[in-house]
C-alpha positions in Angstrom: 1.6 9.5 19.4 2.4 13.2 20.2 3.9 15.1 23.0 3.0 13.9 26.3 0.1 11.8 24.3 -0.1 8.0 23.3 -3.3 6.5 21.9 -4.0 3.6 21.2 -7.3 2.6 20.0 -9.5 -0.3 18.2 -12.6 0.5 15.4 -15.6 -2.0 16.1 -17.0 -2.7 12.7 -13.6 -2.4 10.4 -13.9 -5.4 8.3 -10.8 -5.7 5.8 -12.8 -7.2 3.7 -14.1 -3.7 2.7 -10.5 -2.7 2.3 -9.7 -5.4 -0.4 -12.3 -4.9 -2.5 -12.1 -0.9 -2.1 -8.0 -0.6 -2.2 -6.5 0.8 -5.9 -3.3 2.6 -6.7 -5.3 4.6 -9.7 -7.0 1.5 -10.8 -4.7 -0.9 -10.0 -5.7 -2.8 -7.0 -4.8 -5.4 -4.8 -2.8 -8.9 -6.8 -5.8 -11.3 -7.4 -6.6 -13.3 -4.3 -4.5 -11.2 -1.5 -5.9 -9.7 1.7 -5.1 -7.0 3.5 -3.5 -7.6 7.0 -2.9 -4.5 8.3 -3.6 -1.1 7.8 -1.2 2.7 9.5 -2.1 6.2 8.4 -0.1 8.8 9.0 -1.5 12.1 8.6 0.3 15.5 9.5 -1.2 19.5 9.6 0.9 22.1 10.1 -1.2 25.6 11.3 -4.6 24.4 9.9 -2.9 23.9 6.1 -3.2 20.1 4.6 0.4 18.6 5.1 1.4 15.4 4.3 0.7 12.3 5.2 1.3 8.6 4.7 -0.9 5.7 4.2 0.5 1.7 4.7 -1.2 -1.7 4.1 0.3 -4.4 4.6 -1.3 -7.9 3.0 -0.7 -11.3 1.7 -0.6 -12.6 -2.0 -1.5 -16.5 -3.0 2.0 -16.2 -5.2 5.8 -15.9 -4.9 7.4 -11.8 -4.6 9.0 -12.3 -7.9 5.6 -13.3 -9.7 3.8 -10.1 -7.5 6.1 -7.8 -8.4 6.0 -8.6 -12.0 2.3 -8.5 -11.9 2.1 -4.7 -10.3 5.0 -3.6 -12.6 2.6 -4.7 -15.4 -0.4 -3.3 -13.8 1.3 0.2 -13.3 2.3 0.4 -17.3 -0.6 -0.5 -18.3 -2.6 2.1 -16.2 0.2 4.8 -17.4 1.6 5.2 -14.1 5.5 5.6 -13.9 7.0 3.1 -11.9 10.1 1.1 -11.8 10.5 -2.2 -10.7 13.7 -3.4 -8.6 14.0 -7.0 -7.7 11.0 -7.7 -5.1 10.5 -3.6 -4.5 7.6 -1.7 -7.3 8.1 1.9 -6.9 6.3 5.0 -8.3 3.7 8.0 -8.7 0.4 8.6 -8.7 -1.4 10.6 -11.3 -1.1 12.8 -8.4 2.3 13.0 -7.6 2.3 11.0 -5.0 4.8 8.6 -4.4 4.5 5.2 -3.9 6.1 2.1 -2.9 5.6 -1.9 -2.7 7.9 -3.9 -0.9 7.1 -8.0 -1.0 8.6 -10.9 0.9 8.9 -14.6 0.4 6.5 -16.5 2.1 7.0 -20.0 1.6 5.0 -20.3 -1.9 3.1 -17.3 -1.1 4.3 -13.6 -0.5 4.1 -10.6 2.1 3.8 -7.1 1.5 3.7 -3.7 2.1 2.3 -1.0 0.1 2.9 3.2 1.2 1.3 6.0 -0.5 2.8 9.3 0.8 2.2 12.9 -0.3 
């Protein structure tokens, strides 16, 4: 969306599949047996010059949010990232600087999710 512009458009040939087994947070990747669902980037230029931008997946896991959310916080220390875990919400930064978040919902036995990596 911009000024006076809305587009909306679909990408023959995506296959999330290609996505799960691609997606890390600097080697940490997606909790064993979840998919990704859904997928928003967000990038902004200012003059020609890189600005920021913000990426979003959202995906299902096979286990409860607490047991998710322990297993990223894990994942993060034991990759060196700093990150910081607060209830069902894993929060942090990239080797880059980059922050990033992970925000996970009950699902009956099973969990929802949403990841963002901005910067």
């Amino acid at each position: 969306k911009g000024d006076g512009v809305d587009i909306n458009a679909k990408l023959p040939g995506l296959d999330m599949r290609d996505i799960n087994a691609d997606f890390d947070i600097d080697g940490v990747g997606l909790y064993p047996g979840a998919s990704v669902t859904s997928m928003n980037v967000n990038a902004t230029s200012k003059d020609g010059n890189s600005g920021k931008g913000t990426v979003k997946f959202g995906f299902n896991a096979p286990a409860s949010a607490d047991t998710v959310a322990a297993w990223y916080a894990g994942e993060f220390a034991k990759a060196g990232l700093k990150a910081t875990r607060a209830g069902n919400k894993v929060s942090g930064t990239t080797n880059d600087g980059d922050a990033f978040s992970i925000n996970l919902s009950p699902d009956g036995t099973a969990s929802t999710g949403e990841i963002e990596v901005s910067g």
